[in-house]
C-alpha positions in Angstrom: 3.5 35.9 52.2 0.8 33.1 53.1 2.1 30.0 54.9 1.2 28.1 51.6 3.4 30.6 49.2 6.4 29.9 52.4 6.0 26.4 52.1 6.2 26.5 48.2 9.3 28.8 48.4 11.2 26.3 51.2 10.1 23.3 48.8 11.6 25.2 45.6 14.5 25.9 47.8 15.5 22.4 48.6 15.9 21.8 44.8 18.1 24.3 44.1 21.0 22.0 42.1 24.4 21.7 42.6 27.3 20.3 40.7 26.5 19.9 36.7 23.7 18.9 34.7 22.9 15.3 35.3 19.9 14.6 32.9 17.8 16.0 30.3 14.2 15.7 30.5 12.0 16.8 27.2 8.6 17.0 26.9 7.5 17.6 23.3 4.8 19.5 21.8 4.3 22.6 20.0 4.5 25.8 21.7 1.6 28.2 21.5 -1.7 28.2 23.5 -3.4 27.0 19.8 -1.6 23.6 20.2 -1.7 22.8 24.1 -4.8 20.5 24.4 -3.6 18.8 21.4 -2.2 15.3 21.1 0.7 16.4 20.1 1.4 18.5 23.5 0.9 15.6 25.9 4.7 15.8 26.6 4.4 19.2 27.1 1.0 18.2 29.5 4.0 15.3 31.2 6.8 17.8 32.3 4.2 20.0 33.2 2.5 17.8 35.9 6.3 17.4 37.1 6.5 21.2 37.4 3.4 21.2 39.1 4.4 17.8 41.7 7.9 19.5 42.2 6.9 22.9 42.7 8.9 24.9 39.9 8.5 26.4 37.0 9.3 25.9 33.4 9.8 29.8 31.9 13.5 30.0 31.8 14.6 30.7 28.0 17.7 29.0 26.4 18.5 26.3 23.9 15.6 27.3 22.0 13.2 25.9 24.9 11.4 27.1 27.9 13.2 25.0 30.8 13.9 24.6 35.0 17.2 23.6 36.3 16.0 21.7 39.3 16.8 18.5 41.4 15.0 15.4 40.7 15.5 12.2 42.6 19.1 13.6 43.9 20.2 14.3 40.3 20.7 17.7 38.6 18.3 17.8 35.6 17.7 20.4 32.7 13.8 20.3 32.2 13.1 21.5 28.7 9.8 22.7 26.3 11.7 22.9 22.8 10.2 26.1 21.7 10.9 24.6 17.9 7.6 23.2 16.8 7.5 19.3 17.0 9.6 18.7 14.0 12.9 20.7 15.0 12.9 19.5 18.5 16.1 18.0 17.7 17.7 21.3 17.8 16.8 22.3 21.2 17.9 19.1 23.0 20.9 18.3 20.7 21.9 22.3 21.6 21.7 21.3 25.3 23.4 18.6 25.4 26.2 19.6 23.8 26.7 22.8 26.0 26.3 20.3 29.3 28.2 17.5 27.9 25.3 14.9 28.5 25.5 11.7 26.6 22.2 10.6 24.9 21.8 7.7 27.3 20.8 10.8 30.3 18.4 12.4 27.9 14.6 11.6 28.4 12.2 12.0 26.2 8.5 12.4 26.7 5.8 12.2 23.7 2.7 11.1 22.3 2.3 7.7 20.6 -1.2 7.5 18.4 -0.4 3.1 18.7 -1.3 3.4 22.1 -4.8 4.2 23.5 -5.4 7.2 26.0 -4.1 6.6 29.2 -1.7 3.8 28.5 2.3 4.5 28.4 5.4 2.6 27.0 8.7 2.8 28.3 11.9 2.0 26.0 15.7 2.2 26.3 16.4 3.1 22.9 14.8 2.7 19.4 13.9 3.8 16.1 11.7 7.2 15.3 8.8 4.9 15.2 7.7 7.5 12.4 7.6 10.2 14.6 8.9 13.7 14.1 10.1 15.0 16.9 12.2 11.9 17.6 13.3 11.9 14.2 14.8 15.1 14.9 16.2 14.0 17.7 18.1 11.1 16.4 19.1 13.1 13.5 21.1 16.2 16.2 22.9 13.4 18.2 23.7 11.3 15.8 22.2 8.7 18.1 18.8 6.8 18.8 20.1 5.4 22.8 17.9 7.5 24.4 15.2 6.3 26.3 11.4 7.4 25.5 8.5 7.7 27.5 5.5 7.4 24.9 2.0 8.4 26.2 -1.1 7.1 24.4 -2.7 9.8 22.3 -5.2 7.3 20.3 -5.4 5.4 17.1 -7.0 7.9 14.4 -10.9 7.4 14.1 -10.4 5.6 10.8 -7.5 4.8 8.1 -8.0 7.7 5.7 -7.9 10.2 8.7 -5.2 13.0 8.4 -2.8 12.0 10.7 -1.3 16.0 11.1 -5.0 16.7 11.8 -5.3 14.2 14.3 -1.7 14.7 16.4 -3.3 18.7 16.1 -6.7 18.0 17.6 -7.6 18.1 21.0 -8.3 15.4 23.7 -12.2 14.4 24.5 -13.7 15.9 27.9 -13.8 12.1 28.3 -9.7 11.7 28.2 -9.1 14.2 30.9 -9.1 11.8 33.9 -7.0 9.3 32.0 -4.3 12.0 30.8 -3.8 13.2 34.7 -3.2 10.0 35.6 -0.7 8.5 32.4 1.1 12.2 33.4 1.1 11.3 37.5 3.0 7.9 36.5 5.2 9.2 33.9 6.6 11.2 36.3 7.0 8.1 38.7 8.7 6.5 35.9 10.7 9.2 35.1 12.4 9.2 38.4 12.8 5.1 38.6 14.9 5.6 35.7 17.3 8.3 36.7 17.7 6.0 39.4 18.7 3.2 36.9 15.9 0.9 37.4 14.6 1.5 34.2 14.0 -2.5 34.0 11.7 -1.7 37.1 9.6 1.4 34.9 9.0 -0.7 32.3 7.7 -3.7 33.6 5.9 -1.4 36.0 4.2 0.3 33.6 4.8 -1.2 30.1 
């Protein structure tokens, strides 16, 4: 074993969790390699860069969704991939949180939001689908819309008579690339801000 696959294993060691399941964190997207540069997968691209910072893996399979059990900023958190497609994601998280007992106020969501530009994020406590899917799904397996959302910017479409489904399925511009590694970086900043309960601090950090 190289020093640098030790120093992985140690790191992955010191977030094994104990006690129960804190939070939920859920990236949406659609699984599948066809869909993962897509728009639609940027939450997917968000818990994936956390992964990636934190040194764990996402391959687990339950709840309908790829997920780690892992510590995050001292709290014991179910990562999740809802293995659904975008519109069922509901099911996945709404299945979790009922086995763990976690009230929708622990459960963060991570998605792409096509009234924001590429690059830019919004953070909010709770809130309507905003005519999004996956979040309609949610809302519609808890019975409850007080979750709070981290929305990245995906784009507007090109022009009005666009296909929004073709849009949300097509993938980001070389140009984006720089942009989505760093909106990813600093949702995971936020992410942790707000298990810490300074969500007020996330958003006008990065709002």
């Amino acid at each position: 074993m190289s020093i640098f696959e030790k120093l992985k294993a140690i790191s992955q060691q010191s977030q094994e969790p104990a006690g129960p399941v804190e939070y939920i964190i859920a990236g949406l997207g659609n699984p599948g390699t066809k869909y993962e540069n897509t728009r639609h997968n940027v939450g997917f691209m968000a818990v994936d860069t956390l992964a990636q910072e934190k040194s764990f893996d996402i391959k687990k399979l339950k709840f309908k969704s790829l997920y780690a059990d892992v510590t995050i900023a001292s709290k014991h958190c179910l990562v999740m991939k809802p293995t659904t497609f975008m519109n069922n994601s509901g099911e996945a998280v709404a299945e979790a949180a009922r086995f763990y007992k976690i009230k929708p106020e622990n459960i963060i969501v991570i998605f792409d939001d096509i009234s924001l530009d590429v690059g830019n994020m919004r953070i909010r406590r709770k809130g309507s689908d905003g005519g999004h899917n996956g979040i309609k799904s949610i809302i519609m397996h808890l019975n409850s819309d007080k979750f709070p959302r981290i929305k990245l910017g995906v784009g507007k479409k090109p022009h009005p008579d666009y296909d929004l489904k073709d849009w949300v399925l097509s993938d980001f511009k070389r140009d984006d690339i720089a942009k989505l590694k760093d909106v990813c970086a600093k949702s995971c900043d936020a992410l942790e801000l707000i298990m810490c309960g300074d969500i007020d601090k996330a958003m006008n950090k990065y709002n």
